[in-house]
DSSP file (Angstrom, degrees, kcal/mol; ACC not computed):
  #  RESIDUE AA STRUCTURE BP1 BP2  ACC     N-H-->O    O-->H-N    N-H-->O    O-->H-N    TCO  KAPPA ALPHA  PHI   PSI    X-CA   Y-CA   Z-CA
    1    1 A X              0   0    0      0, 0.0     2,-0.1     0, 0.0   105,-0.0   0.000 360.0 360.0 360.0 140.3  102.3   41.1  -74.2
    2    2 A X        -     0   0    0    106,-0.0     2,-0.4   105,-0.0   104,-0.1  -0.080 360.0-147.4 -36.5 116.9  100.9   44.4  -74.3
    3    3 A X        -     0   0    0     -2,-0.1     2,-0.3   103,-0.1   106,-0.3  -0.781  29.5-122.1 -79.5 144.9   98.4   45.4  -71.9
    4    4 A X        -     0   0    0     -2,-0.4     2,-0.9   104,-0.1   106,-0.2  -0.721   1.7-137.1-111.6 155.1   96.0   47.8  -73.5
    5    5 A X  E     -a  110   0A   0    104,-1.0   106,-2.0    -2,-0.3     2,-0.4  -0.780  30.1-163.9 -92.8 110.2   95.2   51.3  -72.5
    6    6 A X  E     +a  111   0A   0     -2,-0.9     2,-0.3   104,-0.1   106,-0.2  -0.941  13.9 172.6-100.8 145.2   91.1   51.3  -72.9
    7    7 A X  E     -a  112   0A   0    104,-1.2   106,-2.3    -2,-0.4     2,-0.6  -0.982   6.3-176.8-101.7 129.9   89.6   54.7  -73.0
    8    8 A X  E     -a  113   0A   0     -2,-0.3     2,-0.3   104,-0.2   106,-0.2  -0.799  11.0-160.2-132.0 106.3   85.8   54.9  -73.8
    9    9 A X  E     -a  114   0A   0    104,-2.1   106,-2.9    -2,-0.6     2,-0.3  -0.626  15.3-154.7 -94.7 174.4   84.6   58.1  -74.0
   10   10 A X  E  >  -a  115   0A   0     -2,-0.3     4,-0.9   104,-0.1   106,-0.1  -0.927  21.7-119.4-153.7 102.1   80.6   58.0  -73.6
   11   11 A X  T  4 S+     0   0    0    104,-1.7     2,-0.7    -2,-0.3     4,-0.2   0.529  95.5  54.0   1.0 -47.4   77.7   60.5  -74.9
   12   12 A X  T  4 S+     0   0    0      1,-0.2    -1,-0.1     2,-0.1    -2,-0.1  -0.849 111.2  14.5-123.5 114.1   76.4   61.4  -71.3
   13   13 A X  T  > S+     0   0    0     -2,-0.7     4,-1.4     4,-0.0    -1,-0.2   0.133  95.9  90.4 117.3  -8.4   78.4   62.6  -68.6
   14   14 A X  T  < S+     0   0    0     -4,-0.9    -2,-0.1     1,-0.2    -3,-0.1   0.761  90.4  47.1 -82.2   1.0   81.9   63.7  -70.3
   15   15 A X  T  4 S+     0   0    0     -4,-0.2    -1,-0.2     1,-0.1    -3,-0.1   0.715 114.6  49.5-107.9   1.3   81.0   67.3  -71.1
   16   16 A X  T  4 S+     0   0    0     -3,-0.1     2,-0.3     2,-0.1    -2,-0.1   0.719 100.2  72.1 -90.3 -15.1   79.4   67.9  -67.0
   17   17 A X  S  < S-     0   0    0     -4,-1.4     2,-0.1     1,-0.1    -4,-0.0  -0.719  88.8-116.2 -96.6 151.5   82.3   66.5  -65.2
   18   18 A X        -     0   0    0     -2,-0.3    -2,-0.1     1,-0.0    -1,-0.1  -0.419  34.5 -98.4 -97.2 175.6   85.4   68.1  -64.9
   19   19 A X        -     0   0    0     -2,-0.1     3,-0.1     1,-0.1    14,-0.1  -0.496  39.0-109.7 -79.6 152.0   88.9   66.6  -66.5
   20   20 A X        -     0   0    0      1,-0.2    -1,-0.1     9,-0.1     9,-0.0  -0.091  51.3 -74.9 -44.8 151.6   91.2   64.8  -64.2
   21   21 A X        -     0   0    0      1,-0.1    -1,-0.2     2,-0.1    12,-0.0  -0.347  45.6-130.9 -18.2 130.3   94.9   66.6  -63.2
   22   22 A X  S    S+     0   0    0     -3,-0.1     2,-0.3    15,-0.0    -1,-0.1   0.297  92.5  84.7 -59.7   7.5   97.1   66.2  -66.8
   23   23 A X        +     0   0    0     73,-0.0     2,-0.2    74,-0.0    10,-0.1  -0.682  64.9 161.6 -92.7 155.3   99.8   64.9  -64.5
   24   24 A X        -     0   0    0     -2,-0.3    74,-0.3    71,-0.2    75,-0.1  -0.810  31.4-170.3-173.4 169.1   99.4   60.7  -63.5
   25   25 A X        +     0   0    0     -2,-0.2    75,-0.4    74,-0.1     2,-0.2   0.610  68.5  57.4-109.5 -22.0  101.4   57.8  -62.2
   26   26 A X  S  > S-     0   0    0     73,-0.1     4,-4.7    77,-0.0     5,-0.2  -0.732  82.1-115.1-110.6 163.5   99.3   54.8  -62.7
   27   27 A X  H  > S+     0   0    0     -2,-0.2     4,-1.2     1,-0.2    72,-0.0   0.755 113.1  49.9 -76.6  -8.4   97.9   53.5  -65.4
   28   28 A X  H  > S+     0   0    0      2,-0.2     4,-1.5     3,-0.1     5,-0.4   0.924 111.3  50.0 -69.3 -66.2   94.2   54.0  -64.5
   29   29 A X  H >> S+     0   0    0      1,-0.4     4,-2.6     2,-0.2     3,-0.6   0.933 109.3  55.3 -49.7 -36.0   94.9   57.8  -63.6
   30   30 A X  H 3X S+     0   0    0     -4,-4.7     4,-1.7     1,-0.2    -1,-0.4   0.963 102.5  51.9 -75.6 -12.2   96.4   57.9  -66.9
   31   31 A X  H 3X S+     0   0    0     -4,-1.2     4,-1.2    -3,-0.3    -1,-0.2   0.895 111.3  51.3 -60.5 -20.1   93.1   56.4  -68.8
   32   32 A X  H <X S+     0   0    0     -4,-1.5     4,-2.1    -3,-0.6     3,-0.5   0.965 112.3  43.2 -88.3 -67.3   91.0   59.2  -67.1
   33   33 A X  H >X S+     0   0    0     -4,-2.6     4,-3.5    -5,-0.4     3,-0.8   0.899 114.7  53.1 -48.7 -49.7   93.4   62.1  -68.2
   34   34 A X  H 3X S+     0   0    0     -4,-1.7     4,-4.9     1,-0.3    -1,-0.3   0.743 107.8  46.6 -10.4 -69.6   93.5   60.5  -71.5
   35   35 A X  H 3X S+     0   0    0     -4,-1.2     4,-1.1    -3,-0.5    -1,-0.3   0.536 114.4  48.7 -80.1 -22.7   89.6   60.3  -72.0
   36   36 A X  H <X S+     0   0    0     -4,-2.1     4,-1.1    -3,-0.8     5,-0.3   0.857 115.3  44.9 -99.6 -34.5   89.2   64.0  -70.9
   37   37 A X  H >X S+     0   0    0     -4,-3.5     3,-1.6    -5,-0.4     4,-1.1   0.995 117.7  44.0 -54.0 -56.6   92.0   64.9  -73.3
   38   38 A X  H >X S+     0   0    0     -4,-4.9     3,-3.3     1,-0.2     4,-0.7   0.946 117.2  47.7 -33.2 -79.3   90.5   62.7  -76.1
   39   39 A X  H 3< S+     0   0    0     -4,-1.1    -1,-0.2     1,-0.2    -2,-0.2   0.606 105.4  55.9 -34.5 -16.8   87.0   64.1  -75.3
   40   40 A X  H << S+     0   0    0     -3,-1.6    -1,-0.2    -4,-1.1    -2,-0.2   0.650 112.4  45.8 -97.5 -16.2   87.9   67.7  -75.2
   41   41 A X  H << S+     0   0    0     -3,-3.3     2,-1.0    -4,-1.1    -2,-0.2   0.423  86.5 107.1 -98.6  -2.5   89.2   67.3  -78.5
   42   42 A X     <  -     0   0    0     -4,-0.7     2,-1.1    -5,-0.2    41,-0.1  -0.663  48.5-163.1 -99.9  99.6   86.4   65.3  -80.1
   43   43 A X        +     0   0    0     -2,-1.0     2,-0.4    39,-0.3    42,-0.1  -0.576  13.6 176.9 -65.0  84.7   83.9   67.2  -82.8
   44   44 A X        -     0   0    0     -2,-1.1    35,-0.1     1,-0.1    -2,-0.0  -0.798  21.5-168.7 -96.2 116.8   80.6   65.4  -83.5
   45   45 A X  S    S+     0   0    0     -2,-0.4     2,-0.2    33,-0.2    -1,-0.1   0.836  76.9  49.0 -83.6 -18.1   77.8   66.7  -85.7
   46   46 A X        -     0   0    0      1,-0.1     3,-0.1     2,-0.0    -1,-0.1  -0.690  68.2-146.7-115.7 170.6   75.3   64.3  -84.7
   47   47 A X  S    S+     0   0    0     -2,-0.2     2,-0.4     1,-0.2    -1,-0.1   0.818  87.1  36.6 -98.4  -2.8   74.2   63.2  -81.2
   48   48 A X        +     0   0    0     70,-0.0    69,-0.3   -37,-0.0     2,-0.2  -0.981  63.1 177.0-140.4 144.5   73.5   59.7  -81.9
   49   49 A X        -     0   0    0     67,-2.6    69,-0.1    -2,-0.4     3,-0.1  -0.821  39.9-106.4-133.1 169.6   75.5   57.2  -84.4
   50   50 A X  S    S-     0   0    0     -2,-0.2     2,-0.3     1,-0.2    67,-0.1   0.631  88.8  -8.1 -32.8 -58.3   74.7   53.4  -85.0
   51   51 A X  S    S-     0   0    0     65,-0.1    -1,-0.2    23,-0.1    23,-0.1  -0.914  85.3 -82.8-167.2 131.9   77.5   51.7  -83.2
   52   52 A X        -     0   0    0     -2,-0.3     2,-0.3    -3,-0.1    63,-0.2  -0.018  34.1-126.8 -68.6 178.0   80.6   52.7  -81.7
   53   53 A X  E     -B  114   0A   0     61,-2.4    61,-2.4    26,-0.1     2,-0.3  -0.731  20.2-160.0-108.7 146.1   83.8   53.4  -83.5
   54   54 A X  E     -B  113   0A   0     -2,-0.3    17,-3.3    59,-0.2    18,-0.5  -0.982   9.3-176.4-125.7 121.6   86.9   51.5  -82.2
   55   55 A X  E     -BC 112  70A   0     57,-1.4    57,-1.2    -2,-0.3     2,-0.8  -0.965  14.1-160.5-130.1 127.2   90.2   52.9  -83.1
   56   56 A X  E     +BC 111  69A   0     13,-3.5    13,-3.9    -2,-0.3     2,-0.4  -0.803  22.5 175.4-106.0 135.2   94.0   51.2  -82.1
   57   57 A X  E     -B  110   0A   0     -2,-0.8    53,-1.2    53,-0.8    11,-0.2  -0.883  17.1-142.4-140.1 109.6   96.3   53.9  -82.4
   58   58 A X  E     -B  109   0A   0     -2,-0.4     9,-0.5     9,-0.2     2,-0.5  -0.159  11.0-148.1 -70.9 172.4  100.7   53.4  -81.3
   59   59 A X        -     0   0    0     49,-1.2     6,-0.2     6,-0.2     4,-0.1  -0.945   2.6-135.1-151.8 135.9  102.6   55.8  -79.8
   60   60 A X    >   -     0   0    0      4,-0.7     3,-4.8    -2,-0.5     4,-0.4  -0.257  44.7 -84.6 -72.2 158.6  106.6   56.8  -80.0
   61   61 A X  T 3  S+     0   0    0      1,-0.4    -1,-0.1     2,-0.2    47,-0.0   0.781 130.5  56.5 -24.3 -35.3  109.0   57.5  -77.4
   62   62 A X  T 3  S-     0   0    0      2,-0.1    -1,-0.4     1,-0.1    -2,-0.1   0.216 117.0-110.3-104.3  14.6  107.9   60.8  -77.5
   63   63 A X  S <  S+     0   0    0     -3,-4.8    30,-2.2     1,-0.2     2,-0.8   0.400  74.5 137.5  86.2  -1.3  104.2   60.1  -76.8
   64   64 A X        -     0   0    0     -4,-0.4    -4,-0.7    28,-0.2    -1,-0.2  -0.633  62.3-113.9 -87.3 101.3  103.5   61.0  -80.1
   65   65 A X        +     0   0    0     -2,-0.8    -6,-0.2     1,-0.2     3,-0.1   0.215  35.1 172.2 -22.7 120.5  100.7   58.7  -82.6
   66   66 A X        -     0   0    0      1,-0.5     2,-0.3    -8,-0.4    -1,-0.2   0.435  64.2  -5.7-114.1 -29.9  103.0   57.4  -85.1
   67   67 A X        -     0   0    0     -9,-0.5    -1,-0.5     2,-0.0     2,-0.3  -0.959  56.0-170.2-151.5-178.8   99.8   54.9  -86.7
   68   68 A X        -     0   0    0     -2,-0.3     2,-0.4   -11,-0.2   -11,-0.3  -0.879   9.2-151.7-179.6 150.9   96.5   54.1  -85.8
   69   69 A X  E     -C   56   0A   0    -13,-3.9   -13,-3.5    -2,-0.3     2,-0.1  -0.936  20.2-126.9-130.7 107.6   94.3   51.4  -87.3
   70   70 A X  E     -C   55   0A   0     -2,-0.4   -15,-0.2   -15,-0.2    -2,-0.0  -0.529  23.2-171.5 -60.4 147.6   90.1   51.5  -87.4
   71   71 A X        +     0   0    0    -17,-3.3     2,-0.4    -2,-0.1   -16,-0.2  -0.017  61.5  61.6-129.2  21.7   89.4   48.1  -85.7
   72   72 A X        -     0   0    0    -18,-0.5     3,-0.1     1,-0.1   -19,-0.1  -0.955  68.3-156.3-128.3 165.4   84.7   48.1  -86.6
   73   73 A X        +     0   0    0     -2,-0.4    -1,-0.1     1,-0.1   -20,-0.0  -0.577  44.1 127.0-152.3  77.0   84.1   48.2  -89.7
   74   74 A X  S    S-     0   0    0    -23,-0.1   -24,-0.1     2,-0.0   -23,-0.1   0.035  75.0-106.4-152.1  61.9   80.9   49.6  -90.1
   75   75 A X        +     0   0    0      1,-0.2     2,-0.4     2,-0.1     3,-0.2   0.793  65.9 148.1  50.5  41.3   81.0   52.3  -92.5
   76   76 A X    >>  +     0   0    0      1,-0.2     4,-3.3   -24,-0.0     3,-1.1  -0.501  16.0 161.9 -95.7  44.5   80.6   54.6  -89.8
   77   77 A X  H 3>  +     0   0    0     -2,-0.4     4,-1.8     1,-0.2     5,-0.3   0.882  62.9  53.5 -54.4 -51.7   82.8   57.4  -91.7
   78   78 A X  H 34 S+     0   0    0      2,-0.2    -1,-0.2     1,-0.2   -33,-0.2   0.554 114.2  38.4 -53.0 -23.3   81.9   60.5  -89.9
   79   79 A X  H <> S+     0   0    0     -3,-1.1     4,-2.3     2,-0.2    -1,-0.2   0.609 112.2  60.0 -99.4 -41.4   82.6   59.4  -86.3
   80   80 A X  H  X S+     0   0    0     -4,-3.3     4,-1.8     2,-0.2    -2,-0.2   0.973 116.7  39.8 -64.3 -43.3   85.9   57.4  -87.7
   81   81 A X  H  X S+     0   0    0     -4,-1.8     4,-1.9     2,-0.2    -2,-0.2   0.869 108.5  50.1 -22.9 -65.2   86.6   60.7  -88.7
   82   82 A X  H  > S+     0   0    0     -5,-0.3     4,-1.9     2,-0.2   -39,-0.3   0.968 117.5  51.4 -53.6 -52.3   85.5   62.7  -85.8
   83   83 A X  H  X S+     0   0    0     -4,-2.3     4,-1.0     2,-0.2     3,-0.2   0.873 109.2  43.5 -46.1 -68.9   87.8   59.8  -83.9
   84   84 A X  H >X S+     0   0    0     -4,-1.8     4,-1.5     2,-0.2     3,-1.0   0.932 111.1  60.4 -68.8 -62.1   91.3   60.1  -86.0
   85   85 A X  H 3X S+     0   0    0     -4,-1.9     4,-1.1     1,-0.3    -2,-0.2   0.613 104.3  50.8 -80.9 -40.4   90.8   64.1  -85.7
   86   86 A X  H 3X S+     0   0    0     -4,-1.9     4,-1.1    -3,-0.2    -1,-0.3   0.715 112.7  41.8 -67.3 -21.5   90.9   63.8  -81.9
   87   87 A X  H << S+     0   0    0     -4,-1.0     4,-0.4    -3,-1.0    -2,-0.3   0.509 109.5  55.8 -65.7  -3.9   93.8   61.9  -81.7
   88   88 A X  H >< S+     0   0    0     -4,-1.5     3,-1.2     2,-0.2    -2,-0.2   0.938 114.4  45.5 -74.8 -61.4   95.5   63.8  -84.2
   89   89 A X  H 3< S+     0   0    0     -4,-1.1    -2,-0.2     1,-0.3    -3,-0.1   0.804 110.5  50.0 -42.9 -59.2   94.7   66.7  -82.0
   90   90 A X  T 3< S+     0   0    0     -4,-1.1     2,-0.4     3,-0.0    -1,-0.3   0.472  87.1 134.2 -88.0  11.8   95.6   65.5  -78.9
   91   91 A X    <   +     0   0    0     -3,-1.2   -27,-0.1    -4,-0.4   -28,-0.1  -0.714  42.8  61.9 -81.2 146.4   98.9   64.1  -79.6
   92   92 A X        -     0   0    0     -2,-0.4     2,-1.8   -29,-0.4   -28,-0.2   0.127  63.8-163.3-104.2 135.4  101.2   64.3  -78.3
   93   93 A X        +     0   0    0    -30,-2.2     3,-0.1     1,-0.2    -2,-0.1  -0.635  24.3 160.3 -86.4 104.7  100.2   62.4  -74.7
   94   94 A X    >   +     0   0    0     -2,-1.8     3,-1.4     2,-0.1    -1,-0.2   0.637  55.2  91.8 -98.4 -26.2  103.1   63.7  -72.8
   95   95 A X  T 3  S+     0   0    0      1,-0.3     3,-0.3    -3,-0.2   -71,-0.2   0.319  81.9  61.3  28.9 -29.6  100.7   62.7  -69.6
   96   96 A X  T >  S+     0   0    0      1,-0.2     3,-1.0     2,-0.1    -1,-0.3   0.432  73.2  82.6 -86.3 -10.6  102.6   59.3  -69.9
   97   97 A X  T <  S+     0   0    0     -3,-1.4    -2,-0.2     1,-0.2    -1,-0.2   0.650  84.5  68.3 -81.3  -9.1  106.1   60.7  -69.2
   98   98 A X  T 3  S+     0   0    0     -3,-0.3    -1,-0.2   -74,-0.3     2,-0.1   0.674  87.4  99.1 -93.2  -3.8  104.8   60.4  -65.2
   99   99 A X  S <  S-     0   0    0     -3,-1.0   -73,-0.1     1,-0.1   -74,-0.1  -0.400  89.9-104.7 -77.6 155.6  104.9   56.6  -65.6
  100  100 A X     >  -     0   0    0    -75,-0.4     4,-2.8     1,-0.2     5,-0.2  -0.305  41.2-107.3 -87.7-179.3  107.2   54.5  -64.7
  101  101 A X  H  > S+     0   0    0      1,-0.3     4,-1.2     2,-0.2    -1,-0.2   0.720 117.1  48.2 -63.8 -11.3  109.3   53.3  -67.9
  102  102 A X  H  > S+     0   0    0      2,-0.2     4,-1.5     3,-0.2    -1,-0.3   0.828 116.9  44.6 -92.0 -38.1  107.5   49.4  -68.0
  103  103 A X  H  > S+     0   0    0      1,-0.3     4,-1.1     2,-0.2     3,-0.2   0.998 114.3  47.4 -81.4 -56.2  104.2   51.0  -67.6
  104  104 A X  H  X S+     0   0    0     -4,-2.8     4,-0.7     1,-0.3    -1,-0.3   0.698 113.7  46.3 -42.4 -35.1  104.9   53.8  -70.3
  105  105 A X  H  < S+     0   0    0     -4,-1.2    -1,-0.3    -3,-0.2    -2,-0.2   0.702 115.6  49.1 -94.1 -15.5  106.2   51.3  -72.8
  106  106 A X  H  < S+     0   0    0     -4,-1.5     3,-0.4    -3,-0.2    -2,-0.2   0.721 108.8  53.7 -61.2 -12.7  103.0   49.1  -71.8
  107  107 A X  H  < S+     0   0    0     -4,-1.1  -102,-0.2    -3,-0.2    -2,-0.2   0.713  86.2  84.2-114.4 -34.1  100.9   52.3  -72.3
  108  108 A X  S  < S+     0   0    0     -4,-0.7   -49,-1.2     1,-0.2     2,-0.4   0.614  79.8  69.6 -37.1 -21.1  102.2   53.1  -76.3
  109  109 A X  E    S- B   0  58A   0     -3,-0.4  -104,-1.0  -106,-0.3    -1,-0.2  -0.756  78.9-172.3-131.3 100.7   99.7   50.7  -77.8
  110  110 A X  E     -aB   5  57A   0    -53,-1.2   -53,-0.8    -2,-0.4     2,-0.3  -0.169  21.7-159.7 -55.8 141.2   95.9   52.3  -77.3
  111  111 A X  E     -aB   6  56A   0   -106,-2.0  -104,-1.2   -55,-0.2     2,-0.5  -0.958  16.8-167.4-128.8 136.4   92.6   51.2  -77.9
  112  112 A X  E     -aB   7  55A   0    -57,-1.2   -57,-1.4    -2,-0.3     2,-0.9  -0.962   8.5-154.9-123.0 110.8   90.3   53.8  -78.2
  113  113 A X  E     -aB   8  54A   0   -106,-2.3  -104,-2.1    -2,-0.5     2,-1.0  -0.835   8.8-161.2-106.6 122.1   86.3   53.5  -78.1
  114  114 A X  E     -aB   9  53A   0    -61,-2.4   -61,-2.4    -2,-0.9     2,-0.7  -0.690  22.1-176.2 -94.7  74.4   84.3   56.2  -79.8
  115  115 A X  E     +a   10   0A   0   -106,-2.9  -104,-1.7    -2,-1.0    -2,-0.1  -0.743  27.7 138.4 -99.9  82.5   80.6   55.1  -77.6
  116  116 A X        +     0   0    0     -2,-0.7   -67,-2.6  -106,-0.1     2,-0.1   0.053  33.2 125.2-122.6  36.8   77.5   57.6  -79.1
  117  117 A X              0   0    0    -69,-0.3   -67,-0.1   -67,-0.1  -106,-0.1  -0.312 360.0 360.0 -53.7 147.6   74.6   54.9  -79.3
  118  118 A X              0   0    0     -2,-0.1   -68,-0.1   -69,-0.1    -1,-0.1   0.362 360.0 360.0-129.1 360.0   71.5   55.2  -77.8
């Protein structure tokens, strides 16, 4: 069974700290690079939404999103937006190519949380 790759990016603290190295080797280093790519890409118009957005999104040999599936369903369109439009953006996670091949084929199936509650 898949293990899943959580990233959660989170209102307060991603835009003062700086992003991890894109290189990593484990699967923790890679959620970190991951979350700063995601985050650096992520366009919000408001500062607070309802409930976060959870998004499962695959990825091909070539580290590129090939689907991705909203997993809330609570009419939260603007942020499921905002969400899809940063992975779209940041694919392709070539950031995975330093893992080794069991962890990299582990690492292909994402869960993604989109956290801007207050």
């Amino acid at each position: 069974m898949f293990r899943w790759l959580f990233v959660i990016v989170l209102l307060f603290g991603c835009v003062a700290k700086h992003p991890p190295s894109s290189e990593c080797n484990t699967i923790k280093d890679c959620t970190l690079v991951i979350k700063a790519k995601l985050t650096s890409n992520l366009s919000v118009k408001e500062t607070s939404y309802p409930k976060p957005v959870v998004i499962s999104f695959l990825l091909n040999d070539s580290a590129e999103v090939i689907a991705y599936e909203v997993l809330t369903d609570d009419n939260n369109e603007a942020l499921e937006k905002a969400a899809i439009e940063a992975i779209r953006k940041s694919s392709p996670f070539t950031e995975l190519f330093g893992l080794s091949k069991p962890d990299f084929e582990e690492s292909k199936d994402i869960r993604l949380t989109v956290d801007f509650t207050q």
